[in-house]
C-alpha positions as CSV (number, residue, x, y, z in Angstrom):
1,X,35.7,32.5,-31.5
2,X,32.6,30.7,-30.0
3,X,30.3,29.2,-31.9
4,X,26.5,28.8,-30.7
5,X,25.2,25.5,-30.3
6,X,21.6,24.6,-29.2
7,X,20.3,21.6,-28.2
8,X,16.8,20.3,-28.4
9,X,16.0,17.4,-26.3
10,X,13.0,15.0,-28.2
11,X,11.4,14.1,-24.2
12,X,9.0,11.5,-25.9
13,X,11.2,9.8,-28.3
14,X,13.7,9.7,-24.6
15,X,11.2,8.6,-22.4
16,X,10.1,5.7,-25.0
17,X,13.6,4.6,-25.4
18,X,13.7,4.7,-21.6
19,X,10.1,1.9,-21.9
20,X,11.5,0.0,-24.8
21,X,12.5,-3.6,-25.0
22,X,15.8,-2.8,-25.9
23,X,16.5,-0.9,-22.4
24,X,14.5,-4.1,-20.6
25,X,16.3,-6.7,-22.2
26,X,19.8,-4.9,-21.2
27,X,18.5,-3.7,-17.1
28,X,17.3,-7.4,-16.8
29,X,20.7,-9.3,-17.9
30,X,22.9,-6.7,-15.5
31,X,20.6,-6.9,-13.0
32,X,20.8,-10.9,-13.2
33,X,24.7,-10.6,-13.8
34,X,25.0,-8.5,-10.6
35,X,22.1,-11.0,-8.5
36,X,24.5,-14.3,-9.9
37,X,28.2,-12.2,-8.7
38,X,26.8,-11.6,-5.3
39,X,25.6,-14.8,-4.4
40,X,22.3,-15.2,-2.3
41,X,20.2,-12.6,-4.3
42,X,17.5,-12.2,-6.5
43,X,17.0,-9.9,-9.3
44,X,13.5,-7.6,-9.6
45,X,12.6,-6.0,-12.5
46,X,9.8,-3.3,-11.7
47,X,8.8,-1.2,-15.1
48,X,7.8,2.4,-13.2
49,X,6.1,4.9,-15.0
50,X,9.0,6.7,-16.8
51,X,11.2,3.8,-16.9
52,X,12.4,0.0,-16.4
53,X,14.4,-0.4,-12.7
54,X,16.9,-3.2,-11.9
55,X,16.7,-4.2,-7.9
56,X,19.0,-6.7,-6.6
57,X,17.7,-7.6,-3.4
58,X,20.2,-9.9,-1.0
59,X,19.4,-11.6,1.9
60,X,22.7,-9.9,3.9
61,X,24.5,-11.9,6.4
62,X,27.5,-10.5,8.8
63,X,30.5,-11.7,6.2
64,X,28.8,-10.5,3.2
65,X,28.4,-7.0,5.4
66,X,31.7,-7.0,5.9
67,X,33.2,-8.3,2.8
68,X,30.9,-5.8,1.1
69,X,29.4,-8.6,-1.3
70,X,26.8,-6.5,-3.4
71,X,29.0,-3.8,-3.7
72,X,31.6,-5.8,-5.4
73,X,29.7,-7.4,-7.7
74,X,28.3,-4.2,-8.8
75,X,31.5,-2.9,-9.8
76,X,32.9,-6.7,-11.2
């Protein structure tokens, strides 16, 4: 016995949840969590069109290449 089941995405009420400052506040303290684990790095916070985006960039040196520093603190 199946039952049907329909789902309506509401795009604009997603894509303004995606812009809010809710979203923002939360992408800026992981991306600055992830920037502080990983050592030399700093956090960018771009707002796109559609959404908020979290860079970490990292000035990468042989041992944090091998050690896979950004990586790690990614997944700390």
């Amino acid at each position: 016995m199946s039952k049907n089941f329909k789902l309506k995405l509401d795009i604009p009420g997603l894509r303004n949840m995606r812009n809010s400052d809710g979203a923002t506040d939360l992408i800026t303290s992981y991306t600055k969590k992830i920037a502080a684990e990983a050592g030399d790095a700093k956090p960018i916070i771009t707002h796109a069109r559609t959404r908020v985006k979290g860079i970490v960039e990292q000035a990468m040196t042989s041992d944090d290449m091998e050690n896979n520093t950004l990586l790690k603190a990614v997944h700390k």
